[in-house]
DOGUGU-58413 format. One record per residue (C-alpha): x negated, y negated, z; residue in one letter; residue number from 0. Coordinates in nm, 4 decimals. Example, Ala and Ser with C-alpha at 12.3 -4.5 7.8 and 13.67 -1.06 7.14 Angstrom:
// residues 2
PT       c1       c2       c3 aa   i
PT  -1.2300   0.4500   0.7800  A   0
PT  -1.3670   0.1060   0.7140  S   1
END
This chain:
// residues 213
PT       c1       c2       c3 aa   i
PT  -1.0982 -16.3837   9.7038  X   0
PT  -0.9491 -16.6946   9.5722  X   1
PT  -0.9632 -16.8691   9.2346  X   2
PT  -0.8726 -17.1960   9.3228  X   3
PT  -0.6376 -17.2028   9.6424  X   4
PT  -0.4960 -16.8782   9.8231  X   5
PT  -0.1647 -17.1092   9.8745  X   6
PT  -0.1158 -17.1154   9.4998  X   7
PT  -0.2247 -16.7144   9.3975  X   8
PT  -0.1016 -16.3540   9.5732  X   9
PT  -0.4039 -16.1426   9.5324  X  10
PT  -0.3517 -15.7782   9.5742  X  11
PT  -0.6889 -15.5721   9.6785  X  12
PT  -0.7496 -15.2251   9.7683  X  13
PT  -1.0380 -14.9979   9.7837  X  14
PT  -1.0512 -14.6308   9.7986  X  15
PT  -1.2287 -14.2785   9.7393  X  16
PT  -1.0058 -13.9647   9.6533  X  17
PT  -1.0075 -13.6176   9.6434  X  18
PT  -0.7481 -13.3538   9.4738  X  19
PT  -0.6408 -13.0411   9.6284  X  20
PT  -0.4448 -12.7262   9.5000  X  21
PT  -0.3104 -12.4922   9.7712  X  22
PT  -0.4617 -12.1210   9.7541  X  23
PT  -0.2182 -11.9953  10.0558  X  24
PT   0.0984 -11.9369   9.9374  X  25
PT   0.1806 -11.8811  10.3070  X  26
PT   0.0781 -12.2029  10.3383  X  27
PT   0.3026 -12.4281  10.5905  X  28
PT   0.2528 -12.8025  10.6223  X  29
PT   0.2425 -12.9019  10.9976  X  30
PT   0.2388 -13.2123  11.2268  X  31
PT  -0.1397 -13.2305  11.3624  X  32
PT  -0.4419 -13.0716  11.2408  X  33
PT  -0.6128 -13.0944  10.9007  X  34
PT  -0.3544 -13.1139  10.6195  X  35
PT  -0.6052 -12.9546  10.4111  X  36
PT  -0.6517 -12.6611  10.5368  X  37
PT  -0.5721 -12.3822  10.3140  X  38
PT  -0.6302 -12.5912   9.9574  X  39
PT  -0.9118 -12.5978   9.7321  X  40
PT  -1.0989 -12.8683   9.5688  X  41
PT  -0.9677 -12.9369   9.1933  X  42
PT  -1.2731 -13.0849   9.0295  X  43
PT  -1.2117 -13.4607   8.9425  X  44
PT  -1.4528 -13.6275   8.6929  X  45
PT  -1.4698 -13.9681   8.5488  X  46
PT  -1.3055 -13.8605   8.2319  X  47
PT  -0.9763 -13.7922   8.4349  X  48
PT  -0.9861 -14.1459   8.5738  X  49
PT  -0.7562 -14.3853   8.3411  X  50
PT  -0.7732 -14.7195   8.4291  X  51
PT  -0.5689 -15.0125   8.3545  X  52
PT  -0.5620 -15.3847   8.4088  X  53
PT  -0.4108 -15.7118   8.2744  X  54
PT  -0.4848 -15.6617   7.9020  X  55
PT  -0.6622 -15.9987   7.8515  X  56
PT  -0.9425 -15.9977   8.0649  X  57
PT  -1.2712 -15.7741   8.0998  X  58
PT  -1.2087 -15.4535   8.3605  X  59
PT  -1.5014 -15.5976   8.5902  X  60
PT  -1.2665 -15.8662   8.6647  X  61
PT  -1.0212 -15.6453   8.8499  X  62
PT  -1.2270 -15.3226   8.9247  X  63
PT  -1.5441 -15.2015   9.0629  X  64
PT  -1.7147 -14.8672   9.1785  X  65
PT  -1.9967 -14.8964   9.4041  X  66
PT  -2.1255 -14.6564   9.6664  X  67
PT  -1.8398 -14.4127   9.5770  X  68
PT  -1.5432 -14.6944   9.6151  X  69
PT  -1.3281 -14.7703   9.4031  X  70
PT  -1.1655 -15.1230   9.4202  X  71
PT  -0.8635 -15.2796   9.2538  X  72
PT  -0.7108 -15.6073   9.2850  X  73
PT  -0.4584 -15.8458   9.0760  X  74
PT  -0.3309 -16.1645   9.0790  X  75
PT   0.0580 -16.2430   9.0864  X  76
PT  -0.0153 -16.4690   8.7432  X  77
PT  -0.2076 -16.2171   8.5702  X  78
PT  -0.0704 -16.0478   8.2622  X  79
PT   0.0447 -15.6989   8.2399  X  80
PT  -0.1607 -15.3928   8.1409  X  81
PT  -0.0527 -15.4346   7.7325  X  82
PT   0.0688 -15.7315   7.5825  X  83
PT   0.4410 -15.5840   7.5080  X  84
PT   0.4915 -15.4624   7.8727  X  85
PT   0.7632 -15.6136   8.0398  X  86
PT   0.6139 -15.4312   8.3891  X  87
PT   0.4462 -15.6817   8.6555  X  88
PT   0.0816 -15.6765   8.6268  X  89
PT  -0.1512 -15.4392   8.7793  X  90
PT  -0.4549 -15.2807   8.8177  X  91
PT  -0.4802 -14.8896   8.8096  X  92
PT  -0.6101 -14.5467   8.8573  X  93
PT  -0.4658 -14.2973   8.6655  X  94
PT  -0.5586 -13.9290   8.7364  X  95
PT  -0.4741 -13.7460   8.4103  X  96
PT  -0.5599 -13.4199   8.2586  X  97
PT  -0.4121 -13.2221   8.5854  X  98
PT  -0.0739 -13.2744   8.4951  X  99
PT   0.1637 -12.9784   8.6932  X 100
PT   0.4873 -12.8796   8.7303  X 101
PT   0.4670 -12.5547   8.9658  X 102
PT   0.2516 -12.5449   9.2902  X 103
PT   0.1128 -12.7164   9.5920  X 104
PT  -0.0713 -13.0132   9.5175  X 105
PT  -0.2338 -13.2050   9.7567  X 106
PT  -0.3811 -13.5353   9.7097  X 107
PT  -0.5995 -13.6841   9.9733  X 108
PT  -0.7941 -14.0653   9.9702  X 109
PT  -0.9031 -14.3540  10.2134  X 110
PT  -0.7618 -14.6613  10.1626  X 111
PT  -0.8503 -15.0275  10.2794  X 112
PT  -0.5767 -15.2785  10.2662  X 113
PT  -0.6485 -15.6242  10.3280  X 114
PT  -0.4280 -15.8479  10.5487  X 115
PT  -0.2334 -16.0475  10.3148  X 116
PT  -0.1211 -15.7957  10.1156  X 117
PT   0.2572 -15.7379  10.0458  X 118
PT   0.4364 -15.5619   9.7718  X 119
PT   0.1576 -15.3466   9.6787  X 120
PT   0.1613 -15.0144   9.5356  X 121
PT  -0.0732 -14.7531   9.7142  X 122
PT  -0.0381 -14.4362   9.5211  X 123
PT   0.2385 -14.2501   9.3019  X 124
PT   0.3692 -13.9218   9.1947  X 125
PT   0.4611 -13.9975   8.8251  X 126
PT   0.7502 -13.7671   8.6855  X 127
PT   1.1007 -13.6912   8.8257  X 128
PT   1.4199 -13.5712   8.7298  X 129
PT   1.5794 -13.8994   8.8444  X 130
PT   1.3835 -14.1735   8.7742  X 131
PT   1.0498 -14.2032   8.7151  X 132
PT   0.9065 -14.0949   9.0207  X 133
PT   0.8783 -13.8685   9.2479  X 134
PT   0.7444 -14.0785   9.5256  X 135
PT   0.5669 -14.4385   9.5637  X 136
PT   0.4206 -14.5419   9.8405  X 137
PT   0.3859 -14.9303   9.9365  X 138
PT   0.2434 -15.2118  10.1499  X 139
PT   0.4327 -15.4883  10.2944  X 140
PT   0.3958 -15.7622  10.5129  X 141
PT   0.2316 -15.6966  10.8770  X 142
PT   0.0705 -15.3678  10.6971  X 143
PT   0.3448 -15.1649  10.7262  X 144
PT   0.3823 -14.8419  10.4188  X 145
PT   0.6571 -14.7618  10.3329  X 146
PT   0.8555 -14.4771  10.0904  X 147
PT   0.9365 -14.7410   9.8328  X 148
PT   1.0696 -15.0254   9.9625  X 149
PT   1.2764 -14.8095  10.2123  X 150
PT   1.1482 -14.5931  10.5007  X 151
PT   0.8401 -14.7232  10.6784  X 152
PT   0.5603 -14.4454  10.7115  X 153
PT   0.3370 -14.6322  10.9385  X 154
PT   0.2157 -14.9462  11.0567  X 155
PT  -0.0622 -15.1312  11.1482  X 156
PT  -0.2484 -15.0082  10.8290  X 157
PT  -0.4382 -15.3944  10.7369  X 158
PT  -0.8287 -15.4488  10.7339  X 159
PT  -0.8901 -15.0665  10.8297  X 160
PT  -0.9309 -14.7791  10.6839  X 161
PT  -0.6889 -14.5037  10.6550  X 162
PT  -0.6906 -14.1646  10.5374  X 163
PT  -0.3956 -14.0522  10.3498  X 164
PT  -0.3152 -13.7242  10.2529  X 165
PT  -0.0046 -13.6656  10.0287  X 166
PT   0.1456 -13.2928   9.9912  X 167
PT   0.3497 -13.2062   9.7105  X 168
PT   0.5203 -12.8971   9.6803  X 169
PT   0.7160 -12.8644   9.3437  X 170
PT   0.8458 -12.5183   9.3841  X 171
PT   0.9743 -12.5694   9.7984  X 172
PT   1.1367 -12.9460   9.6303  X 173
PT   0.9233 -13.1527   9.9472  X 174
PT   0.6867 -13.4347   9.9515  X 175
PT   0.4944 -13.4697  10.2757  X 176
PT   0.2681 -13.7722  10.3907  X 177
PT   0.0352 -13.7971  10.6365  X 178
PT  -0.1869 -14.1029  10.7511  X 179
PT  -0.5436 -14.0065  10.9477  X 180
PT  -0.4553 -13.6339  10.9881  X 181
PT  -0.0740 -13.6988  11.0871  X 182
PT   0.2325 -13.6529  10.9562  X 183
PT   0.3796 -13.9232  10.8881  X 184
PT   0.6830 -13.8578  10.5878  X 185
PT   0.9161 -13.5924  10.4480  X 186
PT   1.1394 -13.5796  10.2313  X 187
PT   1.3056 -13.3875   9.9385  X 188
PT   1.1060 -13.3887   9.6280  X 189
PT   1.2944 -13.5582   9.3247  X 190
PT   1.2352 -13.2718   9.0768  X 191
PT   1.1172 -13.3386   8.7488  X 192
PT   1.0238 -13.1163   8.4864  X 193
PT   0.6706 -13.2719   8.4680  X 194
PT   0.5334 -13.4216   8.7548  X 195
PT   0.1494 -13.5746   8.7898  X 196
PT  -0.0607 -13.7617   8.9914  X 197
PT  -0.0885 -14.1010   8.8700  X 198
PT  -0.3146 -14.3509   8.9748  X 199
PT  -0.4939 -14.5760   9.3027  X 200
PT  -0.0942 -14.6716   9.0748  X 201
PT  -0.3169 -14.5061   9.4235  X 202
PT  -0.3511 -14.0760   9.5620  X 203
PT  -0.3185 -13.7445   9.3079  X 204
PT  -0.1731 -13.9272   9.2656  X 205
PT  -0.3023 -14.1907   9.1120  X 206
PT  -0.3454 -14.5633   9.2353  X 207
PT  -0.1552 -14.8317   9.1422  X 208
PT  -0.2176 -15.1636   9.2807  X 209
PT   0.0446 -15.4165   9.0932  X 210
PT   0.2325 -15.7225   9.2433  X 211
PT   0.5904 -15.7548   9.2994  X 212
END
């Protein structure tokens, strides 16, 4: 999807359907293989806990769309950011609010399709940490690789498919766990913050954030 020439704009796209989990089984201990959602329950997710943004001077159909239970989300490396006195890169987001937490097992789980193309892209974050201002952001780069940040990769091969990605965060045991089509994939130490949250699709329980770099 190209406005003029795909040589002269980065388009970032995504499309996704999510799910939010709390853990009932305090016993509870996040393996390898087998269904990461096993002993969670549903946490009821309306449309009033979906926040969206997009580049603050054009219409939200112009960077969003729900159809058939999808979400999708794309920017343009040229558009403007989300309000006109951000300094932040533009995007186009999901935000999950009203389910803020800061005790528990919280699982987030979504599908994803990235298309080829896509670099710099951010999949999903955990909004709130100690140290910084997340807990964990998960990204696309070149040759569909994810990665934890810019840093470790998480998996590869993820363009024009889709993936299932589940996203375990235990506040109280300090861990965030990530697994992509039932495996896992990532662990590491949780950066503790005093109030952590899903944020958008910017992105899973997160919440989704798709914005250029």
């Amino acid at each position: 999807m190209c406005r003029s020439s795909c040589n002269n704009y980065s388009i970032l796209s995504i499309s996704m359907f999510f799910l939010l989990l709390l853990c009932v089984d305090n016993s509870l201990e996040v393996v390898a293989y087998g269904d990461p959602t096993l002993g969670f329950s549903p946490v009821p997710l309306t449309q009033a806990n979906l926040k969206l943004q997009k580049p603050y001077d054009i219409p939200l159909d112009q960077r969003y769309s729900y159809e058939h239970g999808i979400h999708r989300l794309w920017v343009y490396a040229d558009d403007k950011p989300h309000e006109p006195t951000s300094h932040t890169q533009p995007r186009t987001e999901i935000r999950i609010s009203g389910l803020d937490y800061n005790s528990g097992v919280w699982q987030f789980e979504g599908y994803g399709f990235v298309p080829n193309g896509t670099s710099g892209a951010t999949i999903a974050q955990i909004h709130g940490a100690a140290h910084g201002a997340t807990t964990l952001i998960l990204r696309i780069y070149n040759s569909g690789e994810m990665r934890y940040y810019s840093r470790d990769l998480v998996a590869k091969n993820l363009y024009d498919k889709w993936f299932r990605l589940n996203i375990i965060h235990d506040v109280d045991g300090g861990t965030v766990s990530v697994f992509i089509d039932g495996k896992k994939k990532f662990h590491t130490k949780n950066q503790d913050g005093e109030a952590s949250k899903f944020i958008g699709y910017n992105n899973f329980v997160h919440s989704i954030i798709i914005h250029c770099c």
